[in-house]
N, CA, C and O atoms as a GROMACS GRO file, in nm:
protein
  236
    1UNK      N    1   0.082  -0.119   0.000
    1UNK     CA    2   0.000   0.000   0.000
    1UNK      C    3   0.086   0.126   0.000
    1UNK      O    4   0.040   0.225  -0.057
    2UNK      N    5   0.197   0.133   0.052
    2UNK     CA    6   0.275   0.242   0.114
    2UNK      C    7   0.351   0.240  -0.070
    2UNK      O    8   0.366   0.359  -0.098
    3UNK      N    9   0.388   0.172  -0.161
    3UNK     CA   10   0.419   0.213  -0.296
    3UNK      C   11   0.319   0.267  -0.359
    3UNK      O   12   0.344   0.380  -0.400
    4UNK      N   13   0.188   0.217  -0.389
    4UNK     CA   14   0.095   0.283  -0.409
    4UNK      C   15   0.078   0.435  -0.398
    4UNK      O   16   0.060   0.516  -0.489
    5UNK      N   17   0.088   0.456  -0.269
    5UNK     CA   18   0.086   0.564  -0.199
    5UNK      C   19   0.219   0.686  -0.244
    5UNK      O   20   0.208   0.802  -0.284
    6UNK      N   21   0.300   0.630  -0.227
    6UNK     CA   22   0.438   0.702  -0.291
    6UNK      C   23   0.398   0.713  -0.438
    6UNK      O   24   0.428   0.827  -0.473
    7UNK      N   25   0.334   0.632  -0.560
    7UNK     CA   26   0.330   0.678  -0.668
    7UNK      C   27   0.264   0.770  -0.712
    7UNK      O   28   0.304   0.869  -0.774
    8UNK      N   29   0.112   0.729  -0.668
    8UNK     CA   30   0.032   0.824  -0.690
    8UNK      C   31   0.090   0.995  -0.654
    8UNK      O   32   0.086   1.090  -0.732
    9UNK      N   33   0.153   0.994  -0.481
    9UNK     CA   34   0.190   1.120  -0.463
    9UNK      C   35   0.270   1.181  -0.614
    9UNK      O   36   0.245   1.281  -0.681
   10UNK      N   37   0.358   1.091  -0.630
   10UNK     CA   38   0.490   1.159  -0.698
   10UNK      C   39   0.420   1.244  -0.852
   10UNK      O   40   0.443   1.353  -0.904
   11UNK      N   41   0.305   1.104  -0.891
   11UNK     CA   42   0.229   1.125  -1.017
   11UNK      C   43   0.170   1.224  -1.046
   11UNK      O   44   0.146   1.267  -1.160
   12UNK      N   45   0.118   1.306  -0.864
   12UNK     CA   46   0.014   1.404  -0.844
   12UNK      C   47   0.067   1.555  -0.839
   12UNK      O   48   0.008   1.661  -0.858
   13UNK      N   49   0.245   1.518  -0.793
   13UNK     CA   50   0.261   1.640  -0.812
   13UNK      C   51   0.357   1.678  -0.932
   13UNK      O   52   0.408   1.789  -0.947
   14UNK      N   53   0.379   1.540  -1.040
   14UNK     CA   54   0.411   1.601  -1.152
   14UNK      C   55   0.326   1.644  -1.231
   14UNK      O   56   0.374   1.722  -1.313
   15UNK      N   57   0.180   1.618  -1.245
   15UNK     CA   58   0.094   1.663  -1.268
   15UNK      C   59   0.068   1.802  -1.244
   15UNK      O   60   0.056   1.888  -1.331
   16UNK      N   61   0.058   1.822  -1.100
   16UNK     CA   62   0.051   1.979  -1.060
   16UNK      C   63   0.159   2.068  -1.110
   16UNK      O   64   0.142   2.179  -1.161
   17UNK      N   65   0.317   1.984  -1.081
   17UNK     CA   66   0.407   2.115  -1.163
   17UNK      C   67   0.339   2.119  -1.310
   17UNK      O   68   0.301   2.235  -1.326
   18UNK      N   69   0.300   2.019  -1.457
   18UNK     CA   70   0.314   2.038  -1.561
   18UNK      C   71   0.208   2.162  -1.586
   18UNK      O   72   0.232   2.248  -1.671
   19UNK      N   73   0.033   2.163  -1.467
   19UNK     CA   74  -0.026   2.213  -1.488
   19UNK      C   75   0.066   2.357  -1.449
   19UNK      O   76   0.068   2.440  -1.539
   20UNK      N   77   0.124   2.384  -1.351
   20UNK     CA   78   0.167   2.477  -1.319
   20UNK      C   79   0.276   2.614  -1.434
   20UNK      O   80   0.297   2.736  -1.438
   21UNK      N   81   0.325   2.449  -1.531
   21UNK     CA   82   0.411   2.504  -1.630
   21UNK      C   83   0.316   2.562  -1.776
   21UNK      O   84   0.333   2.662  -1.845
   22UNK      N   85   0.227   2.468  -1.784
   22UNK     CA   86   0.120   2.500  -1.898
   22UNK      C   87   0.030   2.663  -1.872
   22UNK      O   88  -0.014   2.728  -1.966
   23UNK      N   89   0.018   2.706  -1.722
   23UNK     CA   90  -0.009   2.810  -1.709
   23UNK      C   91   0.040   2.902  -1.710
   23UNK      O   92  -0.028   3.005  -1.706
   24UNK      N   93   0.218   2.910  -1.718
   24UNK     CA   94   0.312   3.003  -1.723
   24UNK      C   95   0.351   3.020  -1.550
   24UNK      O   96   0.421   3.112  -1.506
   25UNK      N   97   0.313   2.955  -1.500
   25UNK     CA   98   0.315   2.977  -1.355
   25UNK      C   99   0.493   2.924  -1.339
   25UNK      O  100   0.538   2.832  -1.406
   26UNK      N  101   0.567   2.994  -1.250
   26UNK     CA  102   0.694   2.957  -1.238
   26UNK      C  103   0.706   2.822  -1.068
   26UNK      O  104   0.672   2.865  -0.958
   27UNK      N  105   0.747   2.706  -1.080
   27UNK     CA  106   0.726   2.641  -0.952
   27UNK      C  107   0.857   2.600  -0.970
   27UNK      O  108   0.892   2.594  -1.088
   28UNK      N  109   0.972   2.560  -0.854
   28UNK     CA  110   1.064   2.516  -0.787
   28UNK      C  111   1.033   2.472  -0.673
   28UNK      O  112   0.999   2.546  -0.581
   29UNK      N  113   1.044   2.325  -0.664
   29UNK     CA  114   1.007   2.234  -0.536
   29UNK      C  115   1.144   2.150  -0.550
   29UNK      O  116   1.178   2.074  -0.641
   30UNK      N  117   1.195   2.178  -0.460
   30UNK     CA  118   1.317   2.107  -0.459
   30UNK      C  119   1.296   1.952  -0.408
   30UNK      O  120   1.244   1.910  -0.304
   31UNK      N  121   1.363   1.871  -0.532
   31UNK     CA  122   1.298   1.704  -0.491
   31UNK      C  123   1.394   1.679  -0.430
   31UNK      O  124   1.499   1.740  -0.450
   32UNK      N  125   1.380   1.564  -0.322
   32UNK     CA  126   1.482   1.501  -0.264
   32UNK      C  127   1.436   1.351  -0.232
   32UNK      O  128   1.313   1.343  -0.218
   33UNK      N  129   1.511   1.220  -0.216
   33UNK     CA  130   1.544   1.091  -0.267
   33UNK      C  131   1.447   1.070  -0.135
   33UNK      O  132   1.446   1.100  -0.016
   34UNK      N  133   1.329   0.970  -0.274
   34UNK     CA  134   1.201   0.898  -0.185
   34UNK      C  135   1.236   0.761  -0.117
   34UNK      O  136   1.189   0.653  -0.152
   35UNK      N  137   1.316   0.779  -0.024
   35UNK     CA  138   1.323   0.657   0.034
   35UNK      C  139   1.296   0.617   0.202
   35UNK      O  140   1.355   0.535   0.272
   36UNK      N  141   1.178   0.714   0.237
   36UNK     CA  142   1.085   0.733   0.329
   36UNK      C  143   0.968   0.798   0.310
   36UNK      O  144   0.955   0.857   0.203
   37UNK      N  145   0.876   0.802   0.392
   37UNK     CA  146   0.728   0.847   0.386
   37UNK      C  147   0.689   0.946   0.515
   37UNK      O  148   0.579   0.976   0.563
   38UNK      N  149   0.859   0.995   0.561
   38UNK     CA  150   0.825   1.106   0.628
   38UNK      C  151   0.892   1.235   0.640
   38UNK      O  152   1.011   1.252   0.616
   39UNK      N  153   0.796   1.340   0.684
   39UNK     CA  154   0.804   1.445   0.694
   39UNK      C  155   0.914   1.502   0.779
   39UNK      O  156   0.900   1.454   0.892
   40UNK      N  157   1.035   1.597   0.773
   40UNK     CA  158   1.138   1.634   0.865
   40UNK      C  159   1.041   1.802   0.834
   40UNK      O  160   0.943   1.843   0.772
   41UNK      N  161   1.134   1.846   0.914
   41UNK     CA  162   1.100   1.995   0.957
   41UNK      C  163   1.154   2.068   0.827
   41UNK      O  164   1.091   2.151   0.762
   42UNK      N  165   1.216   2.046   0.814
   42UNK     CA  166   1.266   2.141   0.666
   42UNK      C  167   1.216   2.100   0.599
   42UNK      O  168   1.161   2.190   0.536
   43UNK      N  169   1.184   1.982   0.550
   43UNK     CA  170   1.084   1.950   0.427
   43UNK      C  171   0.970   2.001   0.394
   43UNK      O  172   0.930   2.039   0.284
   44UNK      N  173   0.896   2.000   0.541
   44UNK     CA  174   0.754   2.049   0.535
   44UNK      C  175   0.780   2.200   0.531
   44UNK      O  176   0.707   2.252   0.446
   45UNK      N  177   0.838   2.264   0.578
   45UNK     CA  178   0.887   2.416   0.542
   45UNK      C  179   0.881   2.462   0.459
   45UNK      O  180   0.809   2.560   0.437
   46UNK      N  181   0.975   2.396   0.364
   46UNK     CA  182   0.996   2.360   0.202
   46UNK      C  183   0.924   2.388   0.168
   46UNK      O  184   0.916   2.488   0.096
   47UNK      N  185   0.805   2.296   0.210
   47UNK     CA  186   0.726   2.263   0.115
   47UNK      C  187   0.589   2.365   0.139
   47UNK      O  188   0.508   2.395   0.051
   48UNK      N  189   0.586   2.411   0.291
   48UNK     CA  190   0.488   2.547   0.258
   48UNK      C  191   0.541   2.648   0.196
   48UNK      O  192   0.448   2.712   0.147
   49UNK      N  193   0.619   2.686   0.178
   49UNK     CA  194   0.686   2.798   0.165
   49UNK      C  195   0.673   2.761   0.009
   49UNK      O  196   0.680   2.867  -0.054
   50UNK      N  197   0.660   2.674  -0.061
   50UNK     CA  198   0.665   2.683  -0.234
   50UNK      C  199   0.517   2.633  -0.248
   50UNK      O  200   0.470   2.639  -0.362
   51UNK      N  201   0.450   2.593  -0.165
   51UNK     CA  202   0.313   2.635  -0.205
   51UNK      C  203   0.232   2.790  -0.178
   51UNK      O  204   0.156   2.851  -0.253
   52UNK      N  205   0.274   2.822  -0.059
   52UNK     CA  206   0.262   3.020  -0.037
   52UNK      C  207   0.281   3.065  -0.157
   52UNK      O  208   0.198   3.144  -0.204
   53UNK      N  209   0.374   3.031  -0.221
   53UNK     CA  210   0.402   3.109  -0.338
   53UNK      C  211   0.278   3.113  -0.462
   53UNK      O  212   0.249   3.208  -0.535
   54UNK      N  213   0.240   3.027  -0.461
   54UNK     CA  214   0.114   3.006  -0.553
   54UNK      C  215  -0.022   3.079  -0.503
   54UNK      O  216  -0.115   3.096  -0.582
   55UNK      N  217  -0.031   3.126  -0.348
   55UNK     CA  218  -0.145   3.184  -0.357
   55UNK      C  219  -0.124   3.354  -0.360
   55UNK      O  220  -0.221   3.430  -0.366
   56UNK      N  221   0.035   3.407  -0.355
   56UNK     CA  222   0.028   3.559  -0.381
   56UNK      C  223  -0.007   3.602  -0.200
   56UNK      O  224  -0.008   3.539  -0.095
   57UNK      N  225  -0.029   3.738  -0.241
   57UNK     CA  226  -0.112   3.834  -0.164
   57UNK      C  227  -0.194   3.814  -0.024
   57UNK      O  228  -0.197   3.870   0.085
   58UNK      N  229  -0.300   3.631  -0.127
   58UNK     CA  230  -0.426   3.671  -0.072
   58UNK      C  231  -0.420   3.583   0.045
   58UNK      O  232  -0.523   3.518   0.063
   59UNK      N  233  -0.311   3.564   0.140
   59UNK     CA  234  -0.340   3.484   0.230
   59UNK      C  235  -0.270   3.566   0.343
   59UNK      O  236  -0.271   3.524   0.459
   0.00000   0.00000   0.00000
């Protein structure tokens, strides 16, 4: 279940960057080597901090 789980993620957010690129939208998510299913403190940081970027202003 836990590969499953890892693919779909990976699938979902190359998906989201391509949509992101097809819109002209600029995204940098820095990948790093899937060989766990958890979250460290800088990752999740990371990883708000490059989704903030997508909503601008309005938050």
């Amino acid at each position: 279940m836990t590969l499953i789980r890892a693919w779909t993620t990976q699938k979902l957010t190359q998906l989201g960057l391509w949509l992101a690129g097809a819109f002209g939208l600029s995204v940098s998510i820095p990948q790093t080597a899937a060989n766990n299913d958890t979250w460290t403190p800088d990752t999740l940081a990371n990883f708000g901090l490059e989704m903030s970027k997508g909503f601008g202003i309005g938050l």
